[in-house]
C-alpha positions as CSV (number, residue, x, y, z in Angstrom):
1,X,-6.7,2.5,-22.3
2,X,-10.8,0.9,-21.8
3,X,-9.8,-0.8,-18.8
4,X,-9.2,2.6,-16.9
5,X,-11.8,4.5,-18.8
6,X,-12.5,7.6,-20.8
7,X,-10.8,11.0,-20.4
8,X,-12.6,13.2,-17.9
9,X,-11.8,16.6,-16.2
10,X,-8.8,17.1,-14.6
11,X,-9.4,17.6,-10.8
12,X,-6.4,19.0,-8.2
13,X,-6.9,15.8,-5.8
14,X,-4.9,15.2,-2.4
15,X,-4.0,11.9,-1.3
16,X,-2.8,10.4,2.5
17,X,-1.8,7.1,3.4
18,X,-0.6,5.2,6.2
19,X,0.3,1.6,5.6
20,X,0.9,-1.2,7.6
21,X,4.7,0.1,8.6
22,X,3.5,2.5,11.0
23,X,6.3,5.1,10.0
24,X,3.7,8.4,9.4
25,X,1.4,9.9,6.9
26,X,2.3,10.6,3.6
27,X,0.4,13.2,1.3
28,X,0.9,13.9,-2.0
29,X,-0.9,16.2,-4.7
30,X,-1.3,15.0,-8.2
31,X,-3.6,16.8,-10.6
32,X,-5.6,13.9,-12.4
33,X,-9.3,12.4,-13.8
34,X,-8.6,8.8,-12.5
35,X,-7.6,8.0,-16.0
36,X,-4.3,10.3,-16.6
37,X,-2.2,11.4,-14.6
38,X,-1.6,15.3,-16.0
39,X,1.1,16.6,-13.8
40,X,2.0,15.7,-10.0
41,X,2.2,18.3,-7.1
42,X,4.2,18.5,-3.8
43,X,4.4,15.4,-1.4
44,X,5.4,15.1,2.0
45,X,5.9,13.2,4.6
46,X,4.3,13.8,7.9
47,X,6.3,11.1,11.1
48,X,4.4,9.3,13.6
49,X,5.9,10.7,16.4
50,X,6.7,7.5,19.3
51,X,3.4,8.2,21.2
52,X,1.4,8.3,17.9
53,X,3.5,4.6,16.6
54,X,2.4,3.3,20.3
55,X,-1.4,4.0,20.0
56,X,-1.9,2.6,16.7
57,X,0.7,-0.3,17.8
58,X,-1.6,-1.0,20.9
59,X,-5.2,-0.7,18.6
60,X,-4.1,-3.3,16.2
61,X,-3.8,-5.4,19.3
62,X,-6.9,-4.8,20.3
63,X,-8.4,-5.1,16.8
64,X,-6.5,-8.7,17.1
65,X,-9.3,-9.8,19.2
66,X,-11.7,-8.1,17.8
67,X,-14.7,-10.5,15.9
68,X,-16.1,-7.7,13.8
69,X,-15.3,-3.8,13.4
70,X,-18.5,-3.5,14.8
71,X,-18.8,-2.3,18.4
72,X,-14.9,-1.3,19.3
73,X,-13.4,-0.7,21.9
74,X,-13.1,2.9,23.5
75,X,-9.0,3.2,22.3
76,X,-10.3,2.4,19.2
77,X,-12.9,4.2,18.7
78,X,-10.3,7.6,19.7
79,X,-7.8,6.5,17.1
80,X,-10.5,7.0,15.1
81,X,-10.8,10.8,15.8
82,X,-7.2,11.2,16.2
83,X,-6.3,9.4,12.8
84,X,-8.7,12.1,11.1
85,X,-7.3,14.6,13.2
86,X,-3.1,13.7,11.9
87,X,-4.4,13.5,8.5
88,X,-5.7,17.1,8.6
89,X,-2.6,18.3,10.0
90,X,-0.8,16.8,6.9
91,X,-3.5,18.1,4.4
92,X,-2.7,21.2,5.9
93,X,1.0,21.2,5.8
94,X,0.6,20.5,1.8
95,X,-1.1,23.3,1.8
96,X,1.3,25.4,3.2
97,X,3.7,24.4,0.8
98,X,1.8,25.2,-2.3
99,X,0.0,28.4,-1.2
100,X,-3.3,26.7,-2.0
101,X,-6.3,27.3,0.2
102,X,-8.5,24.4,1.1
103,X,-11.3,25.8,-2.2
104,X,-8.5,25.2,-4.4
105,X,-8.4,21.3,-4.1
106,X,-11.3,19.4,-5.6
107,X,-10.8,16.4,-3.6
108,X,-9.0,13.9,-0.8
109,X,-8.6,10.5,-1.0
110,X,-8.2,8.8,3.0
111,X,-7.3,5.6,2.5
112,X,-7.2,5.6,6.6
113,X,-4.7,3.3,8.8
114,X,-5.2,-0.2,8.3
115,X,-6.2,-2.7,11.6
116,X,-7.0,-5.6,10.2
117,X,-7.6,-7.7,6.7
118,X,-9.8,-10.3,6.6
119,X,-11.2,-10.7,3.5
120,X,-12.0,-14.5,4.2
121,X,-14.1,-13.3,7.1
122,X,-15.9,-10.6,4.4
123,X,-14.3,-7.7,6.1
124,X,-11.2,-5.0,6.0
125,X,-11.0,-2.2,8.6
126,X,-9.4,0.7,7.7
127,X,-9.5,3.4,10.7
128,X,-10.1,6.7,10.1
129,X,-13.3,9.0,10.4
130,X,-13.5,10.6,6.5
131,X,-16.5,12.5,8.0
132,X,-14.6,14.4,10.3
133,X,-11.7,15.2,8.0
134,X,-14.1,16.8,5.9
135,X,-15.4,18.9,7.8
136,X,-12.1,19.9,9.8
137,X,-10.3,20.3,6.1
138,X,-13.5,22.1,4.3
139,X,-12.2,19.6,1.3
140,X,-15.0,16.5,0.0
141,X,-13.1,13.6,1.2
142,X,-13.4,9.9,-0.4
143,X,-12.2,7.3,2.0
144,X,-13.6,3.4,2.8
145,X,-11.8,2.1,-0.9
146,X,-11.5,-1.8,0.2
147,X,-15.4,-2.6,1.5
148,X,-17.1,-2.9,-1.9
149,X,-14.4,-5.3,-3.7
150,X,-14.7,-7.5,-0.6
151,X,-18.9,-7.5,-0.5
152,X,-17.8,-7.9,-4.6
153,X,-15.8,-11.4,-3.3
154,X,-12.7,-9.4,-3.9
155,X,-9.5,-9.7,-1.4
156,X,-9.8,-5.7,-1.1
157,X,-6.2,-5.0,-2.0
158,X,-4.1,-4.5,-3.7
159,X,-5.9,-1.2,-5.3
160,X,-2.8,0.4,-7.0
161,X,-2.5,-1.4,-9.4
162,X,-4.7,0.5,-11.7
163,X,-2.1,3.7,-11.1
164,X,1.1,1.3,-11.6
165,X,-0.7,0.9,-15.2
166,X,-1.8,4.5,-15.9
167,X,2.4,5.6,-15.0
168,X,3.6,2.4,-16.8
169,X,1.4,3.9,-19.9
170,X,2.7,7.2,-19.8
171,X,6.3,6.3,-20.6
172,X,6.9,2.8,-21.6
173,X,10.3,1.2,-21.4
174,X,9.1,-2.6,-21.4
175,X,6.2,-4.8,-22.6
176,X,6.5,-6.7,-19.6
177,X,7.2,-5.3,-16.1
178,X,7.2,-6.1,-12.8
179,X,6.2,-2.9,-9.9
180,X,7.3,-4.5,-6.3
181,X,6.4,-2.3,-3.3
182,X,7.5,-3.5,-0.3
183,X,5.8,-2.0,2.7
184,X,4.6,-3.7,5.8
185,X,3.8,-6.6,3.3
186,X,5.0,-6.5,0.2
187,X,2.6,-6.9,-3.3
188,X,3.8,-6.9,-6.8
189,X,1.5,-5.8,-10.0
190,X,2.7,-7.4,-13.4
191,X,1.7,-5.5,-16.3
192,X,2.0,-6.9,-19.9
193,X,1.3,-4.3,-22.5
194,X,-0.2,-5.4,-25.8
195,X,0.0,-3.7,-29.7
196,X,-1.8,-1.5,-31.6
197,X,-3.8,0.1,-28.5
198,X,-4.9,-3.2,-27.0
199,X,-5.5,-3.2,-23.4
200,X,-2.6,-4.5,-21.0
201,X,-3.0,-7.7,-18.9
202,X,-2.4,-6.5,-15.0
203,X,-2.5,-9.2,-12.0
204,X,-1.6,-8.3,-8.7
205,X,-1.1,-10.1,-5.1
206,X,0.9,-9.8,-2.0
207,X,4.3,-11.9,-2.5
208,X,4.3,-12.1,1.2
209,X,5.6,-10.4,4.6
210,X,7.2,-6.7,3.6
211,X,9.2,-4.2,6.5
212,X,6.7,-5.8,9.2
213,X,8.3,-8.6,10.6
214,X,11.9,-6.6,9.8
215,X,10.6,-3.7,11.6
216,X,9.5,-5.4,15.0
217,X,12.6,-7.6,15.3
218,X,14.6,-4.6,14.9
219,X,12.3,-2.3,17.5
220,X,13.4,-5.3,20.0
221,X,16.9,-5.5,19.8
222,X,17.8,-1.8,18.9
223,X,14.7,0.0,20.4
224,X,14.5,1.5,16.6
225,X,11.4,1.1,14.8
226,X,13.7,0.2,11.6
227,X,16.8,-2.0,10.9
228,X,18.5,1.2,9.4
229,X,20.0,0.8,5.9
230,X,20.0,-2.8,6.6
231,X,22.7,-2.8,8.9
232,X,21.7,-5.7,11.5
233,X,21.0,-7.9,8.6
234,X,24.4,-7.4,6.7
235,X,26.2,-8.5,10.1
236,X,24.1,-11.7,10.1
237,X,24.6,-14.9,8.9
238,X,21.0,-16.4,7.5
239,X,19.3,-19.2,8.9
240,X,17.9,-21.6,5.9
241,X,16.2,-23.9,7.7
242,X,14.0,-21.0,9.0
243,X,13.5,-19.4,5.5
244,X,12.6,-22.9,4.2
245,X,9.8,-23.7,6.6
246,X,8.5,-20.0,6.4
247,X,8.2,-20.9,3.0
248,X,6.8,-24.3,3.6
249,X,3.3,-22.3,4.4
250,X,0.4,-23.1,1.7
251,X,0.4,-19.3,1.1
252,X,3.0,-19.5,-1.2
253,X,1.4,-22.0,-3.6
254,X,-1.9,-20.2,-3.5
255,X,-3.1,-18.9,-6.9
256,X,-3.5,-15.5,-7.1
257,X,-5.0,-12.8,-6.5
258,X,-4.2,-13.3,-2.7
259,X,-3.3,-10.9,0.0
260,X,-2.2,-10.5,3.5
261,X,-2.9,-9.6,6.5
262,X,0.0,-7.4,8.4
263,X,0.2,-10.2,10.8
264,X,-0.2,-13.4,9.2
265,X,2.9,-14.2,9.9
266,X,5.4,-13.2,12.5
267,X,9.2,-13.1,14.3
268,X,8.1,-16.2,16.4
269,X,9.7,-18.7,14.3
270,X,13.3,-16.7,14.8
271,X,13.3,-16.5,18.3
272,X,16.3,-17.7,19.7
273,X,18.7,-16.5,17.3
274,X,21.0,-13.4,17.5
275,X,19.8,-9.8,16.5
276,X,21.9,-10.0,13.5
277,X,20.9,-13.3,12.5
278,X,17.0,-13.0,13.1
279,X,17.3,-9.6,10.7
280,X,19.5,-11.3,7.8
281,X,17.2,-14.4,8.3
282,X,13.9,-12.6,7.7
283,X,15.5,-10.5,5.3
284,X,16.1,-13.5,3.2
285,X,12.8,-14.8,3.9
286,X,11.2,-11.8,1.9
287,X,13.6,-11.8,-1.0
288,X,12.6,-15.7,-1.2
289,X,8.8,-14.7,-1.2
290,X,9.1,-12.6,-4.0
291,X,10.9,-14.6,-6.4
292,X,8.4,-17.6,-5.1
293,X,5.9,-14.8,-6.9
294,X,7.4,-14.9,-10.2
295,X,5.5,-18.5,-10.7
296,X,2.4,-17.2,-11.2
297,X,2.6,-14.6,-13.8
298,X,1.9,-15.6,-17.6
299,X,5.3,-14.2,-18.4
300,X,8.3,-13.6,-17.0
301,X,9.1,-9.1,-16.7
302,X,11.9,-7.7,-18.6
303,X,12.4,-5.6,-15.3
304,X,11.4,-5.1,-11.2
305,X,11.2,-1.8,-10.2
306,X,10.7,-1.2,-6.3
307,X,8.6,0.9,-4.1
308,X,7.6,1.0,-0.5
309,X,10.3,1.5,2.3
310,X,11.8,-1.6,1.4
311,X,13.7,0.2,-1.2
312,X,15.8,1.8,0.7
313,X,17.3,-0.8,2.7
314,X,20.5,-1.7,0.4
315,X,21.1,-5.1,2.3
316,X,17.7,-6.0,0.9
317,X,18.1,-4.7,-2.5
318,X,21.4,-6.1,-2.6
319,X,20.2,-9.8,-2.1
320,X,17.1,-9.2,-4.6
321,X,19.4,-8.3,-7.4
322,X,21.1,-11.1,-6.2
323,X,18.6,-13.5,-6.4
324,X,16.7,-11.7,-9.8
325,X,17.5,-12.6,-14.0
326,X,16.5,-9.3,-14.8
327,X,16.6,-5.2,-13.7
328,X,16.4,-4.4,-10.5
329,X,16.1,-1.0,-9.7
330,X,14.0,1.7,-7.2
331,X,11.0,3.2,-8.9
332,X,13.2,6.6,-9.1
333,X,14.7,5.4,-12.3
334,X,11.1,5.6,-13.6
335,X,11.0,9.2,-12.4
336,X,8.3,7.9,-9.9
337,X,8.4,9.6,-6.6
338,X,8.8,6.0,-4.8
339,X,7.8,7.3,-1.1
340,X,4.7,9.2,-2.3
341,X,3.6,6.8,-4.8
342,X,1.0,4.9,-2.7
343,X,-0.6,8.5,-1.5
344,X,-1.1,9.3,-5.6
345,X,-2.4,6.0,-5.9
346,X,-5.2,6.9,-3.6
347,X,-5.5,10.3,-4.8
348,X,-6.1,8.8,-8.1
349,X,-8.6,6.5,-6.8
350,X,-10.5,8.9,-5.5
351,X,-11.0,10.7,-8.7
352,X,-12.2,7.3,-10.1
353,X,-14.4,6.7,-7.6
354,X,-16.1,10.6,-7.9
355,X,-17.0,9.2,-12.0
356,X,-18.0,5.9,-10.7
357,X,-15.0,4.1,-11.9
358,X,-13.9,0.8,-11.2
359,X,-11.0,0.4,-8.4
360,X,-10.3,-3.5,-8.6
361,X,-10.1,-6.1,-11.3
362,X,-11.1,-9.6,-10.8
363,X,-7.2,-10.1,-12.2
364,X,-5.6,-7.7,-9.3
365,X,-7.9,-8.4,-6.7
366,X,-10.5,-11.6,-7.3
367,X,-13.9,-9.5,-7.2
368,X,-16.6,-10.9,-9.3
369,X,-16.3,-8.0,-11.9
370,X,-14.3,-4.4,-12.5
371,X,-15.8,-3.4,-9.1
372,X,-16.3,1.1,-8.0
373,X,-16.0,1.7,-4.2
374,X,-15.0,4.2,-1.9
375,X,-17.7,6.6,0.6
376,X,-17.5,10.3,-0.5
377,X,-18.2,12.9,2.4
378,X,-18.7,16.4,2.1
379,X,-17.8,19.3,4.0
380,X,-21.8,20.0,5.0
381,X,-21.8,16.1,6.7
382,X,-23.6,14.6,3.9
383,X,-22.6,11.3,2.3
384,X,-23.1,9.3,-0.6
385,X,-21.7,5.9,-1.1
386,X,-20.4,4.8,-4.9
């Protein structure tokens, strides 16, 4: 497929995220050229112990009320370090599970812990010093993916969708499909696959709040970080008039591409009501933002597969399939590894961004053309910028 590219050597890449749910670091291995995906390695999960959750839970306060990135504050500024310092450990943990030493991996993509997104200020700040995880890893690390699409009038996210294509490609069930991940906010990439060779159409946005407003209702009234298997939210009766003015906000008409940010919009408005009824409500609220999503693509998907932690919570499964025409199922059925998918994603990006390779689409993210990014640092403390 053009829009990803030409073949190019296959490189043994590592990838680590940390999204917006603040549950821990995933890695995964995938051995790729940023155009095909030619086998995946290992993956793991590495927690956020409750100390970790509560630093990075008290910097994006502080990021809150923050004009700029520039100039943080001290906490800050150590979350920094310590973000680069987790991130080793888990690089290191792969490791161990493969047997490979650090000379055997060509490359790490650190897409970093996520503060802030504020493309309509011209800015996104993801935390995590890619210098320093180069040199305590010996491995060239490629981190900073979101800056150039925004500087490119981009919304800086979503960037996976280029790796939802390049798995949809390598075994396709449907012309049409749908790829919802559900994190701390959920996006959704649409993928219509044309004949004879011809490129596919992708768009991609953020359908609205994810697990974030879930998670910190839950972390009130249970002291878990999690409303576990959806339990509080099955016990609870929803609260419409809530969901409908939630949905009343202009976001929802917006055309896309359009994102996010974690915090845009939050448990205020279901204050008041039981624990039960505050989960079941908000539950609702994103199952009703995703099928508000389906009006803007050109065509309708044969099928929604699901990613993200969202997936595993049956309550909220349960009342998309409820809710959806068509297939609903976890990305599992695909033979996707759903809870390392996002750490490939980046892995793959950073094999696109070592060939100068476009992350973002004006159609998955609004830049002004098929935009590179990403920094590159070496092991040695040099850097070059794509």
């Amino acid at each position: 497929m053009s829009v990803l590219g030409e073949a190019g050597d296959i490189k043994c890449v590592i990838g680590l995220m940390s999204g917006t749910s603040m549950d821990g670091i995933d890695a995964a291995m995938i051995y790729t050229d940023g155009v095909r995906i030619e086998r995946l390695g290992p993956s793991l999960t590495l927690p956020y112990t409750p100390e970790m959750r509560a630093q990075v839970k008290e910097c994006l306060s502080l990021a809150a009320g923050c004009a700029s990135p520039e100039n943080p504050p001290e906490a800050i500024k150590q979350l920094d370090d310590d973000l680069a310092d987790w991130h080793a450990e888990a690089v290191f943990e792969l490791l161990a599970v493969t047997g490979q030493t650090p000379e055997e991996i060509d490359l790490i993509g650190f897409h970093g812990q996520t503060l802030t997104h504020r493309p309509d200020r011209g800015w996104t700040w993801q935390l995590g010093d890619g210098g320093r995880l180069a040199g305590l890893t010996g491995i060239k690390v490629v981190n900073d993916f979101r800056t150039a699409d925004v500087a490119a009038g981009g919304e800086g996210a979503p960037l996976v969708p280029l790796y939802h294509a390049a798995l949809l490609a390598r075994a396709r069930r449907h012309n049409v499909v749908a790829i919802l991940n559900i994190g701390g906010v959920a996006n959704v990439t649409w993928v219509k696959f044309g004949t004879d060779g011809e490129d596919p159409q992708i768009m991609a946005f953020d359908t609205g709040p994810g697990n974030a407003m879930l998670d910190d209702w839950a972390e009130i009234h249970t002291g878990k970080p999690v409303d576990t298997d959806g339990n509080l939210a099955a016990r609870g009766l929803c609260h419409e008039e809530v969901v409908m003015g939630l949905m009343a906000s202009p976001y929802f008409d917006e055309t896309p591409p359009k994102t996010l940010d974690r915090d845009d919009f939050n448990i205020q408005t279901v204050r008041g009501l039981s624990a039960e009824d505050g989960a079941a409500t908000l539950t609702n609220f994103v199952v009703e933002s995703v099928i508000s999503a389906q009006s803007h693509f050109p065509s309708p998907p044969e099928a929604w597969y699901v990613a993200g932690g969202g997936r595993h919570n049956p309550t909220l499964m349960r009342r998309l399939r409820r809710r959806m025409p068509v297939l609903v199922d976890p990305v599992e059925v695909l033979g996707w590894r759903g809870d390392a998918l996002e750490a490939e994603a980046f892995a793959f990006l950073a094999a696109r961004t070592e060939r100068g390779l476009a992350l973002s689409l004006p159609s998955t993210t609004g830049c002004s053309a098929p935009t590179p990014g990403g920094v590159v640092h070496l092991p040695r403390g040099r850097r070059l910028r794509r």
